[in-house]
Structures are given as C-alpha cells and as structure tokens.
PLY file of the C-alpha trace (Angstrom):
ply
format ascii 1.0
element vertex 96
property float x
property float y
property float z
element edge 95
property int vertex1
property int vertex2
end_header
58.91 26.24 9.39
59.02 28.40 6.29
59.51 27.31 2.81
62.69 27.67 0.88
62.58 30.59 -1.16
61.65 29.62 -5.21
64.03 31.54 -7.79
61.61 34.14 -10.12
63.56 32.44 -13.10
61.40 29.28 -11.70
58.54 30.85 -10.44
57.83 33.08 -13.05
56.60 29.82 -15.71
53.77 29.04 -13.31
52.13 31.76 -14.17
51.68 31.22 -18.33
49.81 29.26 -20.29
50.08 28.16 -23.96
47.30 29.45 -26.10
47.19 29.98 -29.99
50.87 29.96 -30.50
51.09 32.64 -27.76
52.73 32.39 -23.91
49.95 34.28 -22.23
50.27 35.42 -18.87
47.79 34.56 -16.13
50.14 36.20 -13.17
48.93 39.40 -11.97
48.44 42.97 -13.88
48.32 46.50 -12.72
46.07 49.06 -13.28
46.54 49.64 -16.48
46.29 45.55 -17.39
50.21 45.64 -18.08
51.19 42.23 -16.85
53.57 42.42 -13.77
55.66 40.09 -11.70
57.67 40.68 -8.16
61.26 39.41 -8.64
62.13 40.01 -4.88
62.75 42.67 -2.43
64.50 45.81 -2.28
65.05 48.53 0.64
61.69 45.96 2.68
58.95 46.93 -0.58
58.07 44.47 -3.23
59.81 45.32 -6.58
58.16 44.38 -9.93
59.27 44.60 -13.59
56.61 44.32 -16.41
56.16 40.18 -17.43
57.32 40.96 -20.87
60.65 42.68 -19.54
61.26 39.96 -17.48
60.72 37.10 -19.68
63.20 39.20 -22.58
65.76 38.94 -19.64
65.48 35.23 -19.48
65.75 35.09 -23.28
68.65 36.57 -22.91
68.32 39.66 -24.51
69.93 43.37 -23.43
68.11 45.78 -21.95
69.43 49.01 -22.27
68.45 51.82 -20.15
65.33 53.82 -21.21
64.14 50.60 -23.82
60.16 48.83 -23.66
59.57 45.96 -24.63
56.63 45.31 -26.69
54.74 42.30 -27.92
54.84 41.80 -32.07
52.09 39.97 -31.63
49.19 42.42 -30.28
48.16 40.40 -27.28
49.14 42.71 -24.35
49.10 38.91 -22.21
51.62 37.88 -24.59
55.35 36.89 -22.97
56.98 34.68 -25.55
60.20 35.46 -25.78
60.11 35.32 -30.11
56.78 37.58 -29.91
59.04 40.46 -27.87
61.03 43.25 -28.98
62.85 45.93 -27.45
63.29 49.18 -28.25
63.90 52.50 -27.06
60.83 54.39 -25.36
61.12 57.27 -28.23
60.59 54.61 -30.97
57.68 53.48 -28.70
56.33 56.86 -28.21
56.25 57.67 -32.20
54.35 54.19 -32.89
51.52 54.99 -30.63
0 1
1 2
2 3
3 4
4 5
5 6
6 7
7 8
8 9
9 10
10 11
11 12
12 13
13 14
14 15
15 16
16 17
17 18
18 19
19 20
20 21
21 22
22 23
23 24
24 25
25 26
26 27
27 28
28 29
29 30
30 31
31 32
32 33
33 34
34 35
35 36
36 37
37 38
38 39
39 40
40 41
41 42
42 43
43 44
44 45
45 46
46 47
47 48
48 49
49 50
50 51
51 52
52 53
53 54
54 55
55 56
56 57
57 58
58 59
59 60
60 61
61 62
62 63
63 64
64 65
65 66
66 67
67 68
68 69
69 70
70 71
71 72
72 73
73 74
74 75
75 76
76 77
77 78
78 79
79 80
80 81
81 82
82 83
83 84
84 85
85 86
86 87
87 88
88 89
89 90
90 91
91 92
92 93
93 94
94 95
C-alpha cells in the first residue's frame, strides 16, 4: 500500500526550523549550498526550485520571469518570507 501523496505547500515546513528570528532551512542543498526543494515531477525527473523561491511563492509574491530571490538577511539558510526579496537577475548581478 503506498502513502497518499503530501502537498509541497505542506511538506515543504518540515524542513525549517526557527533560529534567531530567522526560518532556516534544514531540507537539502546543492552543490553550491543553495537550499533546494522537489515540488513534484515533470516529463518522469524530479524538478526543484531554490527554498527561497518557493517559500516567496507561498507568501504570495510574483515571480516574474528572469527575477532571484535573495535573502535581506545574509543567511543563505534563510526562507522567511519578510527576510526575501525579489528582483531581477541584472540587479542581482550588479550587487555581487
């Protein structure tokens, strides 16, 4: 018997933890320590989004095509929603 499936809009809170005023991730984090989280298939392969693009979805917020979204924070672990902004990846580009 398989489980039911669990919704990523449910799934995705088990995998923070609140620590000095931050939501820090504890899911897992590619290569370059980005967090990451799978929010289904698509054509059989696993797709992921970046944790702090998906928790700015479930805020609510737009995400228009070509935009980051960055932590104001500076904890790269950091997905509360009022420590994200988005912006466009030439704003992004100039900062760094």
């Amino acid at each position: 018997m398989t489980r039911p499936a669990v919704a990523p809009s449910l799934r995705f809170w088990r995998f923070t933890v609140a620590q000095s005023g931050c939501l820090l991730w504890v899911g897992a984090v590619n290569g370059r320590g980005v967090p990451v989280f799978s929010v289904g298939q698509q054509e059989g392969k696993t797709k992921f989004m970046t944790a702090q693009r998906y928790a700015a979805t479930l805020a609510g917020r737009e995400l228009p095509e070509g935009s980051v979204v960055r932590t104001t924070c500076g904890n790269p672990l950091c997905v509360r929603a009022e420590h994200l902004v988005v912006e466009q990846r030439s704003a992004a580009k100039e900062r760094s």
